[in-house]
C-alpha positions in Angstrom: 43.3 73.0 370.7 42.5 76.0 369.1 42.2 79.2 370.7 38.9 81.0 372.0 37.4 84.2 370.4 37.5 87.2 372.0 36.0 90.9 372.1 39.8 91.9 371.1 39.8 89.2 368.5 40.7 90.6 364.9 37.8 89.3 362.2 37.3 90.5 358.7 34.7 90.1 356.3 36.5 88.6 352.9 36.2 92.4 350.8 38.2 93.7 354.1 35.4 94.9 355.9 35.8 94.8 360.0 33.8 92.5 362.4 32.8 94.1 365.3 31.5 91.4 368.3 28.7 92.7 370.6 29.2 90.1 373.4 25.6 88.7 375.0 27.5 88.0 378.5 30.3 89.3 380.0 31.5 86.7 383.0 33.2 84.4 381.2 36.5 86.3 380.3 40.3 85.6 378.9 41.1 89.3 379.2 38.0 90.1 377.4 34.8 88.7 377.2 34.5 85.3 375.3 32.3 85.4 372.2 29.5 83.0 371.6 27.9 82.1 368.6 24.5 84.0 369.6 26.4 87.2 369.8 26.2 90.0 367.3 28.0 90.6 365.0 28.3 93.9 362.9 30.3 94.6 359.7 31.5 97.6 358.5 33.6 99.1 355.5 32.7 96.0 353.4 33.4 97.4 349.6 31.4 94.7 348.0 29.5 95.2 344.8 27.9 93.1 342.6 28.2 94.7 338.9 27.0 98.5 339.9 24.9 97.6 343.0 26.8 98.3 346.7 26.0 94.8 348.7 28.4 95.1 351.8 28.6 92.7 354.8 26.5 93.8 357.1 26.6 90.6 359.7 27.8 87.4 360.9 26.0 84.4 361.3 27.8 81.3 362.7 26.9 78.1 361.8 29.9 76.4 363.2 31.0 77.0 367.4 32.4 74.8 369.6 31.3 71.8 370.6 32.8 71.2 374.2 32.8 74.6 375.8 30.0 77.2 377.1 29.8 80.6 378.3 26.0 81.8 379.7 24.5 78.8 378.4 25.3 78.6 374.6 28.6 77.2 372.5 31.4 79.8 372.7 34.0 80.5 369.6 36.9 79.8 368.3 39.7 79.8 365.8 37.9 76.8 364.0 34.4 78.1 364.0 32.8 79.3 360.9 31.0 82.3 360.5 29.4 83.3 357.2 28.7 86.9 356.2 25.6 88.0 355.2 24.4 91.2 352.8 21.2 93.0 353.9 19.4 90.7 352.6 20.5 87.7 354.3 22.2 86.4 351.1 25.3 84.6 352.1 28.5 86.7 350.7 32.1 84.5 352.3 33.7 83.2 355.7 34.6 85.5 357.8 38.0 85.9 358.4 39.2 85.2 361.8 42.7 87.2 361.7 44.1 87.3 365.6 42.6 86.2 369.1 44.3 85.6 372.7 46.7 82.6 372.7 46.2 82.0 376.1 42.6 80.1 376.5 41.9 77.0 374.4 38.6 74.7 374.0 36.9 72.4 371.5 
């Protein structure tokens, strides 16, 4: 089973900007609290450019959780989920990147 998301999970945009997970609840924990598929998501340092205009990552929006387990009422994340990364204008830019989480909690 793969492992669950978590605040201290290691995501990346795919220019190499960093995800940063602002987590809805905070009960349901494996050290940390577990992410859901509601929760934000912020990037920053994304390089990306399209010919001369800047178009950075500027969020996450998952469109792929679990299917099994819940936290607060709504799918949690993990290792298999897909998030795509959006510019500013909602455009759809890559997969984030999901780079290291806690081994220790699993779920489908």
């Amino acid at each position: 089973m793969p492992a669950l998301l978590t605040v201290s999970s290691t995501m990346m945009c795919p220019h190499g900007g960093t995800i940063t997970a602002i987590p809805g609840q905070s009960r349901a924990l494996a050290q940390s609290p577990i992410l859901r598929g509601s929760d934000t998501f912020v990037v920053g340092g994304c390089p990306f450019a399209i010919g001369p205009d800047y178009s950075p990552c500027i969020t996450v929006q998952w469109v792929s959780t679990a299917t099994r387990v819940q936290a607060g009422g709504d799918f949690v994340l993990n290792e298999s989920s897909v998030g795509l990364c959006l510019a500013a204008t909602q455009a759809p830019q890559g997969v984030a990147l999901i780079l290291q989480t806690q081994p220790r909690v699993e779920g489908l």
